[in-house]
Each structure stands twice: as structure tokens, then as C-alpha cells.
PLY file of the C-alpha trace (Angstrom):
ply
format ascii 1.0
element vertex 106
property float x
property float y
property float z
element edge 105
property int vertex1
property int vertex2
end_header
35.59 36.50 10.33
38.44 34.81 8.96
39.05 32.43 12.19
35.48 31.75 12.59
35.87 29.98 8.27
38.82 28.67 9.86
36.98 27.08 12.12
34.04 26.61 10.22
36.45 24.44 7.47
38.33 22.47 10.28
35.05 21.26 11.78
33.59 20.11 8.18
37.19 18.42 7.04
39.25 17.30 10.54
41.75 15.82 8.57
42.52 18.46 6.55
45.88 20.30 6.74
46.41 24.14 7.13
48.10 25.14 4.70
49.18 28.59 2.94
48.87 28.57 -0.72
48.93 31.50 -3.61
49.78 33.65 -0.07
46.56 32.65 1.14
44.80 30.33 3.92
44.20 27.03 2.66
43.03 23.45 3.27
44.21 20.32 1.54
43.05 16.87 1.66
43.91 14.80 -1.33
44.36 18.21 -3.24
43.03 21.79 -2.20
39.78 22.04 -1.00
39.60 25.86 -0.76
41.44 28.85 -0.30
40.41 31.99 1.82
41.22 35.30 2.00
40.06 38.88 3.71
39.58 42.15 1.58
38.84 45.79 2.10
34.72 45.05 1.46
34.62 40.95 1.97
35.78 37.51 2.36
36.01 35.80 -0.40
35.91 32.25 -0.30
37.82 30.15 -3.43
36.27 26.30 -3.39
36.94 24.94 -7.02
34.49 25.91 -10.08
32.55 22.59 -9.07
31.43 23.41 -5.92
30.21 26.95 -7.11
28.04 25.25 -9.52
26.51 22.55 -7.32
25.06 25.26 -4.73
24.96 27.95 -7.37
21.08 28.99 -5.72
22.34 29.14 -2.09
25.12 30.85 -3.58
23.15 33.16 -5.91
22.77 36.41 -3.21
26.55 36.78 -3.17
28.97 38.15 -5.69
31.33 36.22 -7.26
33.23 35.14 -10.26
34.14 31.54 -11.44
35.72 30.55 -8.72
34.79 32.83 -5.74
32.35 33.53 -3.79
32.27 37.30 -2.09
30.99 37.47 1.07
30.28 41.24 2.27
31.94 42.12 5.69
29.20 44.04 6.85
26.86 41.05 6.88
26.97 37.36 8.77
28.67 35.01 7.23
26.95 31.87 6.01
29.15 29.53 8.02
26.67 26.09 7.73
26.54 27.12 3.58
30.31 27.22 3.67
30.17 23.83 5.79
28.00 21.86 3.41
30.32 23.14 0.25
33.32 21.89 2.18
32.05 18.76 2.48
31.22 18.26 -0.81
34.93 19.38 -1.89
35.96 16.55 0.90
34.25 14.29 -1.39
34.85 15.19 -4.42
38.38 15.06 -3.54
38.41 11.35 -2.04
36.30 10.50 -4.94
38.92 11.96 -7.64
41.47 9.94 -5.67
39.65 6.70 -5.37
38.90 6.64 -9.19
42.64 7.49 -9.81
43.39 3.99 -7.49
40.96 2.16 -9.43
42.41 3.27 -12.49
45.82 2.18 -11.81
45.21 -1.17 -10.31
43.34 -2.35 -13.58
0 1
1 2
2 3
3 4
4 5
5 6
6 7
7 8
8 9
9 10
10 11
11 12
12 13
13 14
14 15
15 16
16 17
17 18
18 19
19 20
20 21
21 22
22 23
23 24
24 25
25 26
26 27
27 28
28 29
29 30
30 31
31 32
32 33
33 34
34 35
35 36
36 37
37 38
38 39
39 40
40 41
41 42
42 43
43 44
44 45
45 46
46 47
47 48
48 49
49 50
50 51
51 52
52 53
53 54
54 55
55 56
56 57
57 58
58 59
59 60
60 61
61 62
62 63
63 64
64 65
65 66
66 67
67 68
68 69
69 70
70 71
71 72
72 73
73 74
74 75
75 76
76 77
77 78
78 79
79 80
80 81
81 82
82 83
83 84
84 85
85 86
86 87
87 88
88 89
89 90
90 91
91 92
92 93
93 94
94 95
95 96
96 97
97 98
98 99
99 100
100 101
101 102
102 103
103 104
104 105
């Protein structure tokens, strides 16, 4: 389960580095993007407060706290959900960074 997130992550953010992080999987691009991790009863997935509250209703069947999402081991894993939120930490990353340019150059 873990390799097919792996997977899942690299396809949504190619550029994005492997990286190992609070001793867990992680990808960075212009910052962490999100972390990963396997537990005795699910995966949890860690992509930023932010990204939990933009697909809070796709998100809403699965456990989680602030900034995790639980996904149950007995069950699929919703690999285009986890896709779409990557994506949108891709941007919100290059976003963060391009306002940070902007800012400096005035």
C-alpha cells in the first residue's frame, strides 16, 4: 500500500524529491508536500492542514485529525483522491514561492 502512494505521489509531482522526514516517507518540492506512513490499522496520509480543508467532503468517510487523513488497511486506497490533493499541495507550494519572489523583488 505504501509503494503504490509512492507511486501514486511521484506520478502527481515528477519533480518532487524522496525524501525521509520526522522518520517518515516524504516529498518536497519548494517545501513538504506530504508525509506518509504505515500503522497497525491504516495509512495515514499527512498533506498540510490546507489541503485537508479544501477536499474536506471527499475526505469526510475517513478518520483523521488536523493534519491526517487515516486510511483503513482493510479497504482500497483512494489513490486518484490522494492524486488530486497532491496536486493541489504542488501548487500551493509554487504559489507560496512565487509570492515570496514577488515580494522580494519589489
Amino acid at each position: 500500500m505504501l509503494e503504490q502512494i509512492r507511486r501514486t505521489i511521484r506520478k502527481a509531482a515528477p519533480g518532487a524529491e524522496e525524501t525521509i522526514s520526522y522518520q517518515m516517507p516524504a516529498f518536497r518540492l519548494e517545501g513538504i508536500l506530504v508525509y506518509f506512513a504505515a500503522f497497525k490499522n491504516h495509512i495515514s496520509l499527512f498533506p498540510q492542514t490546507t489541503a485537508i480543508a479544501k477536499f474536506k467532503r471527499q475526505l469526510s468517510r475517513y478518520e483523521g485529525a488536523k493534519g491526517t487523513v487515516r486510511f483503513p488497511i482493510d479497504k482500497p486506497l483512494p489513490l486518484n483522491l490522494i492524486g488530486k490533493i497532491v496536486k493541489f499541495r504542488v501548487k500551493e507550494n509554487l504559489k507560496r514561492v512565487a509570492a515570496k519572489r514577488n515580494s522580494k523583488s519589489r
